[in-house]
PLY file of the C-alpha trace (Angstrom):
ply
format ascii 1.0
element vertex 191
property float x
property float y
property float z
element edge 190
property int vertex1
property int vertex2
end_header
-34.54 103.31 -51.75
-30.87 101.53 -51.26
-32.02 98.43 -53.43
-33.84 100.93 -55.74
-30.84 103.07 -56.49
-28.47 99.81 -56.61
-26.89 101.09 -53.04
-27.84 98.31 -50.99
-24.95 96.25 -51.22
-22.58 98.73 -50.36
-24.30 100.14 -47.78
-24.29 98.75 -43.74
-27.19 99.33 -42.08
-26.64 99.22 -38.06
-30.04 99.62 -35.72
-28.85 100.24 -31.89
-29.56 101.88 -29.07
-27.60 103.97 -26.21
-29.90 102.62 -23.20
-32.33 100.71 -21.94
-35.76 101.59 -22.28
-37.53 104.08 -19.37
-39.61 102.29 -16.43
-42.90 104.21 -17.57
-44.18 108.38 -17.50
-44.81 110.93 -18.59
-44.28 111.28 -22.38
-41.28 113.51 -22.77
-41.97 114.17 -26.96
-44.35 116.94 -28.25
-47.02 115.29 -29.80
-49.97 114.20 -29.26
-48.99 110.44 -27.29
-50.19 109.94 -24.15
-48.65 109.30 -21.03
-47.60 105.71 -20.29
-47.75 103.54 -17.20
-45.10 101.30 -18.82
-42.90 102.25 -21.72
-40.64 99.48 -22.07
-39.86 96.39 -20.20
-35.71 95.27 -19.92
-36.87 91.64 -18.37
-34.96 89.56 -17.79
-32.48 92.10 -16.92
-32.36 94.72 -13.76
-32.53 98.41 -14.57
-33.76 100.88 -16.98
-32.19 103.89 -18.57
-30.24 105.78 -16.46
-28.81 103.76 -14.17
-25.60 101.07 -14.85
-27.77 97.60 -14.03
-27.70 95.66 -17.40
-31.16 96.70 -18.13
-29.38 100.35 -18.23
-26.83 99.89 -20.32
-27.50 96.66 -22.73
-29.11 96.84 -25.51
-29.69 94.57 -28.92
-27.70 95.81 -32.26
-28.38 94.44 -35.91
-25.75 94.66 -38.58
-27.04 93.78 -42.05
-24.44 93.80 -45.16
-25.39 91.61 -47.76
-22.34 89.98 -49.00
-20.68 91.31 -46.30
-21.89 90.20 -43.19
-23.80 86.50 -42.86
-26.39 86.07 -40.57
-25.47 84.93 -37.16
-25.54 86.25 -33.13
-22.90 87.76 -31.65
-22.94 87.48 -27.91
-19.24 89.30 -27.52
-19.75 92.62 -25.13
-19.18 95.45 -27.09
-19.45 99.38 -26.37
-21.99 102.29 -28.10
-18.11 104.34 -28.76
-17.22 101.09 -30.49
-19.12 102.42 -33.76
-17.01 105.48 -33.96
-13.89 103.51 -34.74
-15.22 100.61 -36.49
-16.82 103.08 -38.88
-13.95 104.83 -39.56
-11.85 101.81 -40.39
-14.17 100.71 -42.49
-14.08 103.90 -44.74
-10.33 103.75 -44.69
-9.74 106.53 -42.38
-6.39 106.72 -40.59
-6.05 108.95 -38.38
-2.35 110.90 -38.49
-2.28 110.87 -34.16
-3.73 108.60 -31.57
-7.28 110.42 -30.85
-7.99 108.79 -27.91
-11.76 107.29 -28.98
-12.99 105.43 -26.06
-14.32 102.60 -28.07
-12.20 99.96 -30.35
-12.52 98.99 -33.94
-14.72 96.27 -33.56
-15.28 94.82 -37.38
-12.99 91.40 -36.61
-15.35 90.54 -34.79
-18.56 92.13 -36.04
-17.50 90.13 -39.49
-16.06 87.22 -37.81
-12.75 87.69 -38.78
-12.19 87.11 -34.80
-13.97 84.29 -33.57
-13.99 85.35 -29.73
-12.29 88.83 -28.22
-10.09 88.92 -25.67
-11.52 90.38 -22.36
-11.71 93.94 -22.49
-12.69 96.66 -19.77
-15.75 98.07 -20.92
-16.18 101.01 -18.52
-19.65 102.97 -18.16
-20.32 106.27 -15.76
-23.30 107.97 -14.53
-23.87 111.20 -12.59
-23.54 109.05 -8.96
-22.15 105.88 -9.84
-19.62 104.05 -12.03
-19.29 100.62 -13.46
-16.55 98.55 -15.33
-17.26 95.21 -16.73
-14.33 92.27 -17.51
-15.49 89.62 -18.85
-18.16 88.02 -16.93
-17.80 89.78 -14.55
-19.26 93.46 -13.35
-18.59 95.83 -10.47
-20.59 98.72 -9.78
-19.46 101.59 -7.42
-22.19 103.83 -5.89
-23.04 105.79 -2.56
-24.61 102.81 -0.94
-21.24 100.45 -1.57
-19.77 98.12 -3.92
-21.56 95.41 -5.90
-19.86 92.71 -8.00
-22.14 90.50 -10.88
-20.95 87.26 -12.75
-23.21 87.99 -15.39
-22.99 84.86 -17.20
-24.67 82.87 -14.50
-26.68 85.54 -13.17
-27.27 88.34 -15.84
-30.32 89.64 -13.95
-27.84 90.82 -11.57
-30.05 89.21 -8.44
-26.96 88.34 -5.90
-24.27 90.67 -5.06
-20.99 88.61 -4.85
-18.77 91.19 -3.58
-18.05 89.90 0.11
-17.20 86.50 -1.07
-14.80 87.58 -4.40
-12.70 90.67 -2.41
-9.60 89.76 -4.60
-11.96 90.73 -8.42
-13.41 93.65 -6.38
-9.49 95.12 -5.81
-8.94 93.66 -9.35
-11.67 95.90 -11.30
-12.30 98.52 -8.57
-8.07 99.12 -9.59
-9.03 99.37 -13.79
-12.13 101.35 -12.84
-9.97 103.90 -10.96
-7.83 103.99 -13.71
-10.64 104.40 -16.58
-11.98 106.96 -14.46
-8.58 108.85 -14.32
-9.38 109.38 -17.81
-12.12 111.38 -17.86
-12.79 114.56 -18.62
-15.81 116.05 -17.27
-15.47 119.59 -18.34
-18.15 121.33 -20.60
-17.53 123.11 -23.89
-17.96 126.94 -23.42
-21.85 127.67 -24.62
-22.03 130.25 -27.49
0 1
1 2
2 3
3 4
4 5
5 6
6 7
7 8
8 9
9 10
10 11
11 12
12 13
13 14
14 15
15 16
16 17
17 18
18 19
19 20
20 21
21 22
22 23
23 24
24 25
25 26
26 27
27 28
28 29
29 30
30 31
31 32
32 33
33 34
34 35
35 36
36 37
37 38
38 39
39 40
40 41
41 42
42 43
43 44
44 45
45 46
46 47
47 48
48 49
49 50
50 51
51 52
52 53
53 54
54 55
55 56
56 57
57 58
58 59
59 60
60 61
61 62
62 63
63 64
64 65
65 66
66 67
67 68
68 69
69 70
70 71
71 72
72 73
73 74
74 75
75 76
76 77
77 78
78 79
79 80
80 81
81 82
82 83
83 84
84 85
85 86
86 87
87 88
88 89
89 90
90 91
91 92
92 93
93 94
94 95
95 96
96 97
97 98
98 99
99 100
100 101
101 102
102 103
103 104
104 105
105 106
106 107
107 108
108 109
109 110
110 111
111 112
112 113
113 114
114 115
115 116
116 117
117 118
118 119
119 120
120 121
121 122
122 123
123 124
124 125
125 126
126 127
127 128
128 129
129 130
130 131
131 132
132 133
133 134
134 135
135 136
136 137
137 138
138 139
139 140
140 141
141 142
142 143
143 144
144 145
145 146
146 147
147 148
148 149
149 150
150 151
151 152
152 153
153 154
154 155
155 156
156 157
157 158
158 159
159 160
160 161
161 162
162 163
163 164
164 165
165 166
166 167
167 168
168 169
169 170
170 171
171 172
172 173
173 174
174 175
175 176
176 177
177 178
178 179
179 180
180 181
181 182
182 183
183 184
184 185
185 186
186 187
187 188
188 189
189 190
């Protein structure tokens, strides 16, 4: 319909996801599916929606512009509140005040504008746990303790290198204290 009305090359198209895919169940849609043993499979990586392992919270993105955007991979970690801004920018909004969007325009390097991005805290929290990630590497706080991943070498997130690193466990367990500072867990009224 975009090529057929002449939209298509000013149009970006942008296929994501939120989570990881579910472990297997029940089917939670109305319809007529049936259950599922397996639903999805996040292999190589740990996890599956809901909790903060890789397999939780990373996903694959597309980005098609023609004329815009050329084909390529982009391996840089971005964040789902990323699209917020970027979007904006790229409609020209400016907003008059600072609105305090968790995410950051990410077009340089979407486009490749930017060729690499600076490390960035990219901070993710669930009902019992929180995460941060800094570059390679990841912390995860839950109930049963701290665990630290260099996900680069080890993005299955097989070997907990916490006990051996305890200066980037102070170092991101400090940001991730700080990110969490920010957060505002209190509901809208219902009407």
């Amino acid at each position: 319909a975009l090529e057929e009305t002449g939209q298509r090359r000013d149009t970006l198209i942008v296929f994501t996801s939120d989570n990881g895919g579910l472990p297997g169940g029940k089917n939670p849609y109305v319809g007529t599916v049936a259950d599922s043993p397996v639903l999805s499979s996040n292999l190589p990586l740990r996890g599956y929606k809901n909790t903060l392992y890789e397999g939780g919270v990373r996903v694959s993105a597309l980005a098609n512009w023609p004329g815009r955007l050329a084909p390529r991979r982009l391996t840089a970690p971005l964040h789902a509140a990323d699209w917020m801004p970027t979007l904006s920018a790229l409609v020209g909004h400016r907003p008059q005040q600072d609105l305090k969007w968790d995410g950051h325009n990410a077009w340089p390097i979407i486009s490749g504008i930017e060729k690499d991005t600076a490390d960035r805290a990219i901070y993710t929290k669930s009902r019992r746990a929180s995460a941060l990630r800094l570059g390679d590497w990841k912390l995860i706080q839950q109930q049963k303790g701290i665990e630290l991943y260099h996900i680069s070498d080890d993005e299955g997130e097989t070997k907990n290198l916490a006990a051996e690193n305890p200066q980037i466990v102070r170092q991101l367990l400090d940001l991730l204290e700080a990110e969490a500072e920010k957060d505002n867990d209190a509901l809208p009224d219902s009407e």
